[in-house]
Steps between C-alpha positions, in 0.01 A plus 500: 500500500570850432693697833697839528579471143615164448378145578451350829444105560266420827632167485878531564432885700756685225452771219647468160683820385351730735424891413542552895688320766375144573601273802637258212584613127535263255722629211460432124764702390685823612364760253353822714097417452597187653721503748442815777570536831441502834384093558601298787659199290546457141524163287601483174685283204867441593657784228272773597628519860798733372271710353272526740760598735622764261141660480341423825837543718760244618344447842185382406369134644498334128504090459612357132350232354634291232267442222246206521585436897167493648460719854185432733345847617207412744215279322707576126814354308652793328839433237584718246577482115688688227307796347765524230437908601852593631743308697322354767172580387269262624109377520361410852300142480272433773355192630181488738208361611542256151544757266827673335496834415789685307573883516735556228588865560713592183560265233699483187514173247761643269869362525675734740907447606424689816255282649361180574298347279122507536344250653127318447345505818151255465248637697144503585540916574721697268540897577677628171615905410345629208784792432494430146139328455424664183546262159736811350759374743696228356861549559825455267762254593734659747828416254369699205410812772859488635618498083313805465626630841864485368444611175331838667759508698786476217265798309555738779875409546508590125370823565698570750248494785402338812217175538289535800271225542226510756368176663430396852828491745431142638433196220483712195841682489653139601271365193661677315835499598487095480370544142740712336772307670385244245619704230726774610796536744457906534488675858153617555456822780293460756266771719565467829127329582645146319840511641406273805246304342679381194794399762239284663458321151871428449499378852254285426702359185301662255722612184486863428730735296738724667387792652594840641327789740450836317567579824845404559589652148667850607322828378485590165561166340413439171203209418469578138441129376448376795195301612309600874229334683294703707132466652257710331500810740840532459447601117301821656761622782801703440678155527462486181706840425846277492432376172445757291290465138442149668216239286280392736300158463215280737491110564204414574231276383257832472735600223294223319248840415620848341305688771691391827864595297363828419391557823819438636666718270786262389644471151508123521315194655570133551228271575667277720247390876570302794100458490305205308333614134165440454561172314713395786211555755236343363767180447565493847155511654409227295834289553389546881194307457336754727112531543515836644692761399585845707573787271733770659703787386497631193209468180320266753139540380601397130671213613245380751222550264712298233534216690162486626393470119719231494311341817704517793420683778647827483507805738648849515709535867595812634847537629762762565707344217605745205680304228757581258636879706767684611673343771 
């Protein structure tokens, strides 16, 4: 059921990603819709516990989990299972009173370097996002975004200018990073909001190209040709002063439409999401074999009302949850 923004389970006496503080949180992932805080004790999948200790703070009461170990809270067993969302990301399966119910959080089926696989979860409950529940979203293959990344990139070092790319400082930037490594051994420049997250990835084994802090470059330095990942406020602060005639471009799987680029004023964008396409969601709800589906954040009303044409039973349910933002 619905609670303070996020879910809360009777049955085990916890609250999955909480809007407010919660006796027990249960963590799918350590994006800031998700994870807050203030909660006496967190749980969450093994390789978001750095995270969450980067966000939250490094005193926090926070357990790790490994993926697929089942944990008995009250009358429920709880285990959780890759999202395929960032590293770490996880859904939350729950099993009481006979019946298994899975809250997926955020989910992505494409192949991703930077995170664990997603995982099919069979369940007689399935609470799925709907960020991208439209039919206009189907989404490139990640290789062929990361082509055009470097060939925008090699543009602007022809013209003698600086590459900023916008995306979100924890999963996408590291996205990113792992997928150019793939096909380019260049130094990429790094705002100072990915500096500790992206050293969490390589901790965590995860290959990424080399990077740098604009920071740490002295004053005045020259990034003509250079490529620079920033989140998207950054691209409207007098950070952005540094680089000069910079190009400016947007990953995000919004850049799918012509409207959202405009809007953000940029002269380039890269569909490239840690979030499932619409093709990709209705897959998964049926490879859960769920009856009953939950519809959360995002175009929830067109998905619910698609599946309920398609006979399962399909609800809208309000949480604090906001998608695909700036983190």
């Amino acid at each position: 059921m619905p609670r303070n923004g996020g879910l809360h389970c009777p049955a085990g006496g916890f609250d999955v990603d909480p809007g407010e503080p919660a006796p027990l949180a249960l963590i799918t992932h350590a994006h800031s819709d998700h994870a807050r805080p203030g909660s006496g004790r967190y749980l969450a999948a093994e390789p978001t516990v750095p995270f969450l200790r980067l966000r939250l703070g490094e005193d926090i009461d926070v357990t790790g989990v490994p993926f697929g170990e089942t944990v008995r809270l009250g009358d429920a067993g709880v285990s959780f299972h890759p999202a395929g969302h960032i590293l770490g990301s996880a859904q939350v399966r729950v099993e009481a009173g006979g019946e298994v119910w899975v809250v997926s959080g955020d989910y992505a089926r494409q192949p991703d370097p930077t995170s664990e696989p997603f995982e099919v979860v069979p369940c007689d409950t399935f609470v799925t996002e709907a960020t991208f529940a439209l039919p206009i979203y189907r989404f490139p293959d990640p290789g062929r975004v990361a082509e055009e990344v470097l060939s925008w990139w090699d543009a602007c070092r022809d013209d003698g200018r600086a590459a900023v790319l916008a995306c979100y400082a924890l999963g996408k930037s590291q996205r990113l990073l792992a997928e150019l490594a793939r096909i380019t051994d260049r130094t990429v420049h790094l705002h100072g909001a990915m500096v500790q997250t992206t050293r969490l990835y390589r901790e965590a084994g995860i290959p990424l190209l080399e990077t740098a802090a604009v920071a740490d470059r002295p004053d005045g330095t020259n990034f003509a040709g250079e490529l620079i990942l920033a989140p998207p406020s950054a691209l409207r602060s007098p950070w952005m002063r540094r680089f000069g005639d910079a190009r400016t471009a947007f990953a995000s799987g919004w850049m799918r439409l012509r409207g959202p680029r405009r809007r953000r004023a940029v002269d380039r964008g890269f569909v490239l999401s840690d979030h499932a396409d619409w093709p990709d969601l209705v897959r998964t709800v049926e490879e859960t074999g769920a009856r009953r589906v939950l519809v959360t954040h995002g175009f929830r009303e067109p998905l619910a009302r698609f599946l309920r044409e398609r006979g399962l039973d399909a609800e809208v349910l309000a949480t604090g949850f906001e998608g695909e933002v700036e983190d």
